[in-house]
Structure formats: C-alpha cells, structure tokens
C-alpha positions in Angstrom: 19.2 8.3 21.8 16.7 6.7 23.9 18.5 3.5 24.0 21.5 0.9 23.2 22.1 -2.4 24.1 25.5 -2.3 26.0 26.5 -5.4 27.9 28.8 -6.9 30.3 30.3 -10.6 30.8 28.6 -10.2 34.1 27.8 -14.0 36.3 24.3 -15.3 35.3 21.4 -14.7 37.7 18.6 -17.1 38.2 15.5 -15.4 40.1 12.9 -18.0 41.5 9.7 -17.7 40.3 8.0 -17.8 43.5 5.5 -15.4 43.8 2.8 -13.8 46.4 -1.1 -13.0 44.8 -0.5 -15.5 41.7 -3.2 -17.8 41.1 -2.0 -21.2 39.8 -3.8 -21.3 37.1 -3.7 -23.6 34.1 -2.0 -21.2 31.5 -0.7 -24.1 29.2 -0.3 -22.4 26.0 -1.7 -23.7 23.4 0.4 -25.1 20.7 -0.8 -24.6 17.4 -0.9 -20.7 18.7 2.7 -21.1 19.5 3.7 -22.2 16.4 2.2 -19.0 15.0 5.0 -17.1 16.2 7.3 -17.8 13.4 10.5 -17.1 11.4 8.8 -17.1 8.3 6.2 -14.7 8.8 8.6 -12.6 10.5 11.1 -12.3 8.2 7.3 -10.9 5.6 6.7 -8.6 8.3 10.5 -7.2 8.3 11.3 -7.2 4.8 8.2 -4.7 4.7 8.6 -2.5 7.9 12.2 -2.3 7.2 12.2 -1.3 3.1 13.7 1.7 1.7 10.1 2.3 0.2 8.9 3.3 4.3 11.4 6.5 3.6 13.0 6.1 7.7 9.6 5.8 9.1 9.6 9.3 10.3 6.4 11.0 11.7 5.0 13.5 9.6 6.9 12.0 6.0 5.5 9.9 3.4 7.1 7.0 5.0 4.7 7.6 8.2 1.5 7.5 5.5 3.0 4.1 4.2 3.8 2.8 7.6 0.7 3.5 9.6 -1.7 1.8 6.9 0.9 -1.4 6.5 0.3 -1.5 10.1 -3.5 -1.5 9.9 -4.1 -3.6 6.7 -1.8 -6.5 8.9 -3.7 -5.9 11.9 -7.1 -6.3 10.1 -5.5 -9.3 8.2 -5.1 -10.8 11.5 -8.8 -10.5 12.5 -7.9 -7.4 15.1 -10.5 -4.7 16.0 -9.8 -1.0 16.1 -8.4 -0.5 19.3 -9.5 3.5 19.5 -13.2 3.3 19.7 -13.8 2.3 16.2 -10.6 3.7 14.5 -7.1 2.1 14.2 -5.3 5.3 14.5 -5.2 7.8 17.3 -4.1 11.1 16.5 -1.4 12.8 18.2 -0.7 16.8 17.7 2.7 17.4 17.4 4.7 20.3 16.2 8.4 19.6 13.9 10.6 22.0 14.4 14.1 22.2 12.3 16.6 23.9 14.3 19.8 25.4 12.2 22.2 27.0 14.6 24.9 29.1 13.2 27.8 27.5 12.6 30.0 28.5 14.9 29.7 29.0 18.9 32.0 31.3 20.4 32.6 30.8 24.0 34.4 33.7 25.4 36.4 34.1 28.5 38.3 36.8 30.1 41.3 36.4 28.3 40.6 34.0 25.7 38.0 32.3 23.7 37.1 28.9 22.0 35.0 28.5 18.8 33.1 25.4 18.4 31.8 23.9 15.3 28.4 22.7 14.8 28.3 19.3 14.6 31.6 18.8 15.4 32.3 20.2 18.9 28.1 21.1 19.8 24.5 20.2 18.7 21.7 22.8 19.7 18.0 23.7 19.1 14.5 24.8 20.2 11.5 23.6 21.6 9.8 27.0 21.3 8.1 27.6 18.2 9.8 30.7 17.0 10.6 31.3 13.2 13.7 32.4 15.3 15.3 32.2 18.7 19.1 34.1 20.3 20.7 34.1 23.3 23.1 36.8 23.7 26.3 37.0 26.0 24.9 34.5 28.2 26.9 33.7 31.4 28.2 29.6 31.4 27.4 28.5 34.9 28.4 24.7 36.1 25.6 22.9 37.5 27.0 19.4 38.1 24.9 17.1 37.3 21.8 19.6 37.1 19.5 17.7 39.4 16.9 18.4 42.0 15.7 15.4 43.8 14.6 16.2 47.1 14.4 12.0 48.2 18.3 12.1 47.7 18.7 15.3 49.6 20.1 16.6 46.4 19.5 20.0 45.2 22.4 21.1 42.0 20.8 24.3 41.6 20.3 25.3 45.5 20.9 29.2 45.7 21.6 29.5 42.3 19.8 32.2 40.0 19.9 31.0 36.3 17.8 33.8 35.0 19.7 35.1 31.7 22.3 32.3 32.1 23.0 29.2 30.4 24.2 25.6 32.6 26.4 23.5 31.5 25.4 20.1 33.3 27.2 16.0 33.1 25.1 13.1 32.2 23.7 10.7 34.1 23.2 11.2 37.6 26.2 10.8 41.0 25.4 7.4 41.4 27.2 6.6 38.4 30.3 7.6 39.7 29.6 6.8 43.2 27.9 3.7 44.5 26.6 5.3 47.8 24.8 8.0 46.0 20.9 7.3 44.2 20.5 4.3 43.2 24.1 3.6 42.1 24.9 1.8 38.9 21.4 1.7 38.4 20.5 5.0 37.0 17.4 7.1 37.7 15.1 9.3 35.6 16.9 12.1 37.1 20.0 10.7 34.5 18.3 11.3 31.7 19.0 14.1 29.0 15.2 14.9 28.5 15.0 14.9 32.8 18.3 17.4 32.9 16.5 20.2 29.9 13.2 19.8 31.4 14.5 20.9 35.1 16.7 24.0 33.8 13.5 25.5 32.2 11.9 25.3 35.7 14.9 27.1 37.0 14.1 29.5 34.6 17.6 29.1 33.1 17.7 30.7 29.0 19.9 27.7 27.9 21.6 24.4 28.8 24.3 22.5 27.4 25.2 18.9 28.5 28.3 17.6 28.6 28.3 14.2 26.4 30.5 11.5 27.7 30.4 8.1 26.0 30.6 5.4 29.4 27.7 8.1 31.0 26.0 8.6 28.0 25.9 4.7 27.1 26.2 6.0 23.0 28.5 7.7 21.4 28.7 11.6 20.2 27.6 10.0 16.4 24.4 9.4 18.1 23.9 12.5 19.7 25.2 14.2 15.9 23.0 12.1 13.9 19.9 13.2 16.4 20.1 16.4 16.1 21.3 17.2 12.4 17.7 16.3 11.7 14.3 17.8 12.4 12.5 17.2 15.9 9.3 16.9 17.1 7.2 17.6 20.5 4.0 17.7 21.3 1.4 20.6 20.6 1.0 23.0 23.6 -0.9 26.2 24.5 2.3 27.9 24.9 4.3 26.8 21.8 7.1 25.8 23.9 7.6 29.1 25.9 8.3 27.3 29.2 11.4 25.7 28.2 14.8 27.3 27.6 15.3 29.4 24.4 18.5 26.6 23.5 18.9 22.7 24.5 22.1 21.6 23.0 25.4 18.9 23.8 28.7 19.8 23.8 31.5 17.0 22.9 33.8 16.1 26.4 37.2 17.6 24.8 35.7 21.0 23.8 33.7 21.2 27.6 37.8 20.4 29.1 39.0 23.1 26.8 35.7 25.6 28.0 36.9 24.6 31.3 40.7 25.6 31.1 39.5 28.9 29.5 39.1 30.0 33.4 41.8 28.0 34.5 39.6 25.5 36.0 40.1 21.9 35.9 36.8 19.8 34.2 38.0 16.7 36.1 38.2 18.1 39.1 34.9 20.3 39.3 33.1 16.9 37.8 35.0 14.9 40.3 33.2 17.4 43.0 29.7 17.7 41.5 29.5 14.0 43.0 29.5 15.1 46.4 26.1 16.4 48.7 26.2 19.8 49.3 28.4 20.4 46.0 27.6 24.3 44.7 27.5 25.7 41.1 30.8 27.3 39.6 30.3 30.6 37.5 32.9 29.6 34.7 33.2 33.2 34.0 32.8 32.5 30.0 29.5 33.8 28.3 28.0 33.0 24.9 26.0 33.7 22.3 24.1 31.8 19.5 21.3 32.4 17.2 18.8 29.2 16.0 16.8 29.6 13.0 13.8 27.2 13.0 11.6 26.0 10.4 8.6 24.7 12.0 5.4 22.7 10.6 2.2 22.3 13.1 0.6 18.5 12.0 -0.6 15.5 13.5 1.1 11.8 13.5 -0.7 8.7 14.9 -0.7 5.9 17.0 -1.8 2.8 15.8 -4.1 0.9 17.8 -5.4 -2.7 17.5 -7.2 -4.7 19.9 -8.8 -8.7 20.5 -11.7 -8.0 22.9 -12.0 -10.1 25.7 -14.6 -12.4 26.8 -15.1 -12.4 30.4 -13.3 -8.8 31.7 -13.3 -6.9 28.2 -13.3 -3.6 30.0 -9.5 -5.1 31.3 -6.8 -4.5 29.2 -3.0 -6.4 28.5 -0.8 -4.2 26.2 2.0 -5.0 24.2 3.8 -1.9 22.4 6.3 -1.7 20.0 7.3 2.1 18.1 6.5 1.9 14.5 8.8 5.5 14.2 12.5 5.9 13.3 14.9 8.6 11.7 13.9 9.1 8.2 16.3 10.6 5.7 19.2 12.5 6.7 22.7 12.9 7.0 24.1 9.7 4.1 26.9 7.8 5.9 28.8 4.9 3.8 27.0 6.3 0.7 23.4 5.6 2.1 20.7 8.4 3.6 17.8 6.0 4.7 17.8 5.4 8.2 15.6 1.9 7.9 15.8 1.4 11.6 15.4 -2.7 11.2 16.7 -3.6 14.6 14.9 -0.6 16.3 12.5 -1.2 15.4 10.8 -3.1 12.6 11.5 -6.1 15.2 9.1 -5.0 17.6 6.8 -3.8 15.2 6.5 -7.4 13.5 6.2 -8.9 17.1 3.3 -7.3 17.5 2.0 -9.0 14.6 3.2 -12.3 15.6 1.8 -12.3 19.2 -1.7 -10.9 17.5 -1.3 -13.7 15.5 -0.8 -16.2 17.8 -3.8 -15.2 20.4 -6.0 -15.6 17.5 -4.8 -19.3 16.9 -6.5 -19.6 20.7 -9.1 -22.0 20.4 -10.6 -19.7 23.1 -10.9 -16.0 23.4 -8.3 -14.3 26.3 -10.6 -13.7 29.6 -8.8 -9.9 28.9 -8.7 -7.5 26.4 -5.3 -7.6 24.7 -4.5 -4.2 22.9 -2.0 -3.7 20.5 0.1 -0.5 20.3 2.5 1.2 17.9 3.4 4.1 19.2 4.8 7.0 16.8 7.7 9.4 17.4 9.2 7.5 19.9 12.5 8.5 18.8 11.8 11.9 19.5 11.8 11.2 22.9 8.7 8.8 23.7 6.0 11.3 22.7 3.5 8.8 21.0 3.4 7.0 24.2 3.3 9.9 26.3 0.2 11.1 24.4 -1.4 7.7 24.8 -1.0 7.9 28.3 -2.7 11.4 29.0 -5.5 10.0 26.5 -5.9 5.9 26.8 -8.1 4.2 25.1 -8.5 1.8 27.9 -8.4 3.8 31.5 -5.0 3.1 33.4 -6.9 1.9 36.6 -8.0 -0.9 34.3 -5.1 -1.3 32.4 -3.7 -4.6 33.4 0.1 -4.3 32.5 2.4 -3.5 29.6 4.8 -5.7 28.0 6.9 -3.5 26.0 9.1 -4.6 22.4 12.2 -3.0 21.7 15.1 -3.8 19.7 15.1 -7.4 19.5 17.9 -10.0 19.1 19.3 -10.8 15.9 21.9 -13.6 16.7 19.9 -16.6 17.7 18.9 -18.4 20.6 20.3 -17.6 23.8 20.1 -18.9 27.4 19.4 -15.6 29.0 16.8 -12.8 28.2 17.2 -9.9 30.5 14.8 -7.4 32.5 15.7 -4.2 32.3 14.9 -2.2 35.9 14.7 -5.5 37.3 13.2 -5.2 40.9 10.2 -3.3 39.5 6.9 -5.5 39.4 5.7 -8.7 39.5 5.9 -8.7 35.8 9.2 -10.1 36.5 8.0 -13.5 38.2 6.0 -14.5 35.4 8.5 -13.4 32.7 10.8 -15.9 35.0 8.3 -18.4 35.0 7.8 -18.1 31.2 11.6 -18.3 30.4 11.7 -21.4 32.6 9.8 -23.4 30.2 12.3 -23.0 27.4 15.4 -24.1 29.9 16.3 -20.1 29.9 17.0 -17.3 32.9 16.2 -14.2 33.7 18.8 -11.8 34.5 18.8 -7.9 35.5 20.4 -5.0 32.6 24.1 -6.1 32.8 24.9 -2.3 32.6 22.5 -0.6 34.8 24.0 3.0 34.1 22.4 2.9 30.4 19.0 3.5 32.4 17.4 1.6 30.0 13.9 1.2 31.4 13.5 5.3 31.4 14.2 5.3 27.1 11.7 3.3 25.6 7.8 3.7 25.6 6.3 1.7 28.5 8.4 4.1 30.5 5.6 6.4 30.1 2.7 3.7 31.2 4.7 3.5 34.2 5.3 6.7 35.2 1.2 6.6 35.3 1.2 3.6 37.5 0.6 0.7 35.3 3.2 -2.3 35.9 5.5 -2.2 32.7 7.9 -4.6 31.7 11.1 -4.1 29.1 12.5 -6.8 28.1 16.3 -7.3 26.0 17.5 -10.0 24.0 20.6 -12.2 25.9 24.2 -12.6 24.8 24.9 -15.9 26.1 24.4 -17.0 22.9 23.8 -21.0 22.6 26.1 -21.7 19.8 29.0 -19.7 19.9 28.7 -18.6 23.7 28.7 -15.1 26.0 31.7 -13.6 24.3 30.8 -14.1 21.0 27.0 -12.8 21.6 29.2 -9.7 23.3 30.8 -8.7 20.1 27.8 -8.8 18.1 26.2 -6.3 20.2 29.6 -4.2 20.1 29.6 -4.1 16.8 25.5 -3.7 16.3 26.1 -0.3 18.2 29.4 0.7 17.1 28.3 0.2 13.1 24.9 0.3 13.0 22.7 1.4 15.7 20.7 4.6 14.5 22.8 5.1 11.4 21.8 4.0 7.3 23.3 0.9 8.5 20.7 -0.5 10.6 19.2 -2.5 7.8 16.8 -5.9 7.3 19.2 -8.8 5.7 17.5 -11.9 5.5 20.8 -13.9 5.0 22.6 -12.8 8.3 19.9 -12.3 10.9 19.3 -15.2 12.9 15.6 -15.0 13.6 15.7 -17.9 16.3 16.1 -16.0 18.9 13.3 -13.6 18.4 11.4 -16.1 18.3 11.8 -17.3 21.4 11.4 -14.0 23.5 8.1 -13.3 21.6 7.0 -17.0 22.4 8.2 -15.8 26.0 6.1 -12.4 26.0 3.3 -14.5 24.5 2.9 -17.0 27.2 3.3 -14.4 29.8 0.3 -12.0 28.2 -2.0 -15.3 27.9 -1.2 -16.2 31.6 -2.1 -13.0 32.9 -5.2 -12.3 30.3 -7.0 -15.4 32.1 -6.4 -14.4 35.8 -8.6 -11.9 38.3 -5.5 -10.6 39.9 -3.6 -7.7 39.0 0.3 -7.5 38.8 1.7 -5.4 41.1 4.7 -3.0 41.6 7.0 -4.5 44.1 8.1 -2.6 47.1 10.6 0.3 46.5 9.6 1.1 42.9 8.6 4.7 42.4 5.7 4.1 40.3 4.2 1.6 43.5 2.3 4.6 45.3 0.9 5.9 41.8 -0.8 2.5 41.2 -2.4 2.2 45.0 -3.7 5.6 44.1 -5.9 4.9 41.0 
C-alpha cells in the first residue's frame, strides 16, 4: 500500500537547472551505451520477472528462490561484481507472521452495538510473535490524526493515557485538510499508516485502528483488503515484536460513521476538529474485543546486490534500487490468484538491468562505484531497504546518492517526468538537466497528499542522510496528450494496481517511455559518478542536518 500513481491535470512546471557546487563537467553520454537501454531487452527482462512461474515474487516462497538467482545470473551476465563483499545476496532476518482474526468484531456501546465483518468492514493483525494474541473489552478512544510532532506544535495524544485502550486514528496528517497546517498538500512521514501504528505502541496503547478514506489514503479499501488477507512480514528483533500494540488493523469510513453514531457523536464533525492545534482525544465510550490467531515462520529473505567498481573513487558509491518483491498468491480476483506485480515492479527490476547494461557499454569505467540494489519485502512496508540501511555494504558517509525505480510508465513517451518530494536535494537539478536533453520537464507529484516519497525504498537511504531521488513516469503523453495519459493511470489503479491483474503484455505496453526515463536516470548516475562533489540536500529538507552530521 506503499504507493499509487494518482495524478492531476495540474499546469506544467519547468525548474531551471541552474545549480550552486556543480562542476561543469563533460558528462556527454556515450552513445553506443545509450542505445543499450532498450525495448527489446526490456521487454526479455519483463517477460521473465513478471511470469506466473516467479509464483508473486513473495519473500520467503519458491517464487523468492527463482527470483533472487534470475536476478544474479543477469547481473553476472552483465559483467557485474558481487556487490556484498563477495556475495550477490545479503541476507535479511525476517519473521512472517499470518494473522487470522475472528470473524467478526463486535463494537459495543452503551446502548447499542455494531458487528463488523472481516474483510469487509475491518482488516487486523500482529507484529508480536505469538501463536496467539486478544484484546479484551478495550475502550475505543479518538485520537485524530494520532500524531506527535513536536516541530508542528502538535501533540494528538497530549494528556491522554492509552494503556489498556485501543485509538482509532484518520489518515494522513491535518495538512491535508488544511493548507496552514504541516506542510500542507504535501504530506509528511507523520501521514503514513506505518508512522501512525509505530507511535501508538510508544504510547503504550494495546491496539489501533485507522480510519481508511480513499482521497487520504490515495488507494482504495481493495488495497488495504488485498494487503492484509495475506501473510506479513517484519524484521527479526530481540523482543519478537513486544513493543508494538497487541492489534494494528483499518476499519472501512462507513462502519468508523456508524462506530461514531453508536455514542451519538458525529464522525464529521470530531474529524472536522481533530484538524485544529490544541484538538483533545474523545473517549467514544464503545469498547472491543478481538482475538488474532497467528501462524508464524522465523527465515531469512535477501537483497540482491551487484556492483561496477569504480576507477578513481571506488570506495564512493552511486545506487540505483529497484524491489524485486511483490504479493504472491492469494486471494483469486477475475478467476486469477497470482499477483505478478509487472508494473510494480518487474519495471524497475529490469531497469536495473538496463542501466548495468548500459555503464558497461562505457568505453571507460565510472570515476565511482555504481551499486545495484534489489531490495526484498518492500511491499511489506520497505524492510529490505531498511535492513540495508542499518547494514550497507558501502558506508552512508560515502554513499554518493540514490536514484530509486518504481513503477514505471507503460504508455509511451511523454513530455513530463515528475519528482516526487520535489524541493528535496540537488538530485533534482541534474535530473532537470538530464530531462532537458530529450526536450522534456520536470515537474513536482501532481498530488502531493499521496506522500509518495515516504512509500518506496530510497525513503529509507534518506531518512539516514543520503540524497535520494524518486522519480514517476509523466501523463502528458506525446501522442494522445495529458488527458488521455490521465485515464490510463485511472484505470492502471482502479483495475490493476496490486491485484492478479497487474500483469506483463507485450502487445499493449508501450515500452517507449521507459525507455526514456531510464536513459534519463542513466545520464544522471554517469554525470555524477565522474564528479568530486557530493549532491546535497537543499535547505528545509529533514534529512539536510542528518547528512552534515556523517
């Protein structure tokens, strides 16, 4: 649920390329390496990543043993080195836990109560590892938004003792809702549903539900159903998952107004007020109980790792990334179970081949390292990534920048390619400078309230201070225009995005367009892999004191 690509017909924005600390370098790409970057070794790549025979691409399947040695064999193919020590893989200790709640909820009130159904009306599990976990007659308390972020003067759970009780908290964060408020439409971490159940278990709260709401949410409730009817993973830790609330689960928007009216209280209203400073939790006088039974397996999964040493500074390293992880097999919708993930995201995965491919048509070695990554269960909420950046191969003060490869464009060529968190690092200027060579602009996430630079991997390289960059493919398409490039997003996410549906077809898919992004991403990386400088966060990013520190 990390992620969808939901756009706006919102103006065009062209952002000079001007830039402090850039050396002007001669970074002419070289063409035969260019060329490299093709639609017909792409579409190889695809028809392989994206198969039925890869099983979903799950961590911890059969279709995770497949995957991880396609993605080697390519990489050696290539002429790649390991890129951990002398091993392609990195191992990452993880622990799957499959949650079963009982089917019912019961929420009762004073005077009435309100049964949800699982699936239906709620979604809820465990991160402890527990063959079994309950919560009994647990107080609902309202928590707004269920944030704590002291730089907003914003404190949701000030004077508030959530011991025993569960919160029932919105999505996103106020500045949705309210320009004035955070960082408005843009949203920040504090938005996120992995943000909102990791600060109720430091309030010491037993559970948390959270309200889903498409617009907020930026995905539908099928997302949120088809996430949790499966298995989960997290990562290994000494306390098998103690510290966090015995249950994490989502409750549909017409069951929380129901829950609401229960007490006589108006959703609308209390929501409308948990925008405001100085807004104070409501005891919704309702408790709850719920049992989870858990089936849990204690394993490793990997991250695949793949590197072209560099000649002058080989201790430097430029990352791309790309997950090689989706949902497996699970619930079948439209009479398939196999949830290929094509679109996110065998496309990344074989752009990582293709810009491998094309540094090694170089006629000379990058000055930098570049180092390959294919991060595993990023689905599961980024935790390939976030094990790779407690553990790097390469140590983050010498980790040049990340250019990160999710969900690509399957429409063709467009005029814009757009930066997602734009305002974040110089990254930026030379992705601006790179689209200016193909006659294309950069332009900022059309719908900044998706928060889409906090739900894909090199969120977690930034959070440790290296300059990350997130590109998404445009929708002004070239041929048939914005509108029409609209609507095939619309229906990518409507119809297929994390369903069976999300599969490889060869005879629709326009390849063009990836194509030119990764030619894009290419000539950026091979710019900055023969320059001394560093990039640089820009002023006002949060990760900008991190950096300065390391």
């Amino acid at each position: 649920m990390k992620k969808l690509l939901l756009f706006s017909s919102c103006a065009l924005l062209f952002f000079s390329s001007c830039k402090q600390g850039i050396k002007s370098t001669d970074t002419s790409v070289d063409s035969l390496a260019v060329k490299a970057i093709n639609d017909s070794s792409l579409t190889q790549y695809l028809s392989v990543i994206a198969a039925d025979s890869l099983e979903g691409r799950k961590p911890f399947t059969n279709g995770e043993t497949k995957t991880i040695n396609y993605l080697k064999t390519q990489f050696e193919k290539l002429g790649l080195q390991p890129g951990n020590g002398d091993s392609f893989f990195q191992e990452v200790p993880m622990v799957e836990i499959k949650s079963v709640p009982e089917d019912k909820m019961v929420l009762k009130g004073k005077t009435a109560s309100l049964t949800l159904n699982y699936l239906t009306d709620f979604v809820a599990g465990t991160r402890r590892v527990q063959d079994e976990v309950s919560m009994s007659n647990s107080p609902l308390v309202f928590a707004g938004y269920g944030i704590v972020a002291p730089e907003y003067g914003w404190n949701d759970y000030a004077n508030l003792d959530v011991k025993g009780k569960t919160v029932v908290v919105l999505i996103n964060d106020p500045g949705f809702a309210d320009s004035t408020l955070f960082k408005g439409k843009n949203m920040t971490y504090y938005g996120r549903w992995t943000y909102k159940f990791e600060e109720a278990a430091r309030q010491g709260a037993t559970g948390i539900i959270i309200v889903h709401d498409t617009e907020p949410a930026a995905y539908p409730w099928t997302v949120v159903r088809s996430g949790w009817s499966k298995s989960k993973l997290t990562l290994q830790s000494e306390d098998n998952g103690m510290n966090r609330t015995v249950v994490e689960g989502w409750i549909t928007l017409d069951k929380a107004k129901q829950l609401f009216a229960m007490d006589g209280k108006s959703f609308d209203e209390l929501a409308l007020s948990a925008r405001k400073k100085g807004f104070k939790a409501v005891d919704l006088n309702i408790t709850t109980s719920l049992k989870v039974k858990n089936t849990i397996k204690k394993s490793v999964t990997y991250n695949v790792l793949a590197k072209i040493p560099g000649d002058k500074r080989k201790d430097e390293a430029i990352i791309y990334s790309a997950h090689w992880d989706h949902l497996g097999v699970g619930e079948k919708i439209q009479g398939d179970s196999i949830y290929n993930g094509a679109v996110d995201n065998a496309t990344g995965v074989a752009s990582l081949f293709e810009i491998a491919s094309a540094f090694k048509k170089l006629p000379k070695t990058p000055g930098r390292t570049i180092l390959f990554i294919s991060y595993t269960a990023e689905e599961q909420g980024l935790l390939g990534s976030e094990y790779y950046a407690k553990h790097p191969a390469f140590p983050l003060a010498k980790t040049v920048a990340n250019i990160n490869m999710d969900m690509m464009g399957i429409a063709g060529k467009t005029k814009d390619i757009v930066v997602y968190g734009f305002g974040q690092s110089e990254l930026e200027d030379y992705a601006v400078a790179a689209a200016k060579k193909q006659g294309r602009v950069i332009v900022p996430d059309p719908v900044p309230s998706s928060g889409l630079y906090y739900r894909s991997d090199h969120f977690n390289l930034a959070k440790v201070g290296v300059p990350s960059l997130f590109t998404g493919s445009g929708v002004d398409n070239i041929k048939n225009g914005r509108a029409w490039g609209l609507k095939q997003v619309a229906d990518f996410t409507k119809f297929r995005y994390h369903s069976p549906q999300d599969n490889f077809d060869a005879k629709t898919w326009d390849l063009s367009g990836i194509i030119e992004d990764v030619r894009m991403l290419f000539d950026m990386g091979y710019r900055i892999s023969n320059e001394d400088s560093y990039p640089k966060w820009k002023n006002g990013s949060e990760f900008k004191a991190i950096r300065e520190k390391k």
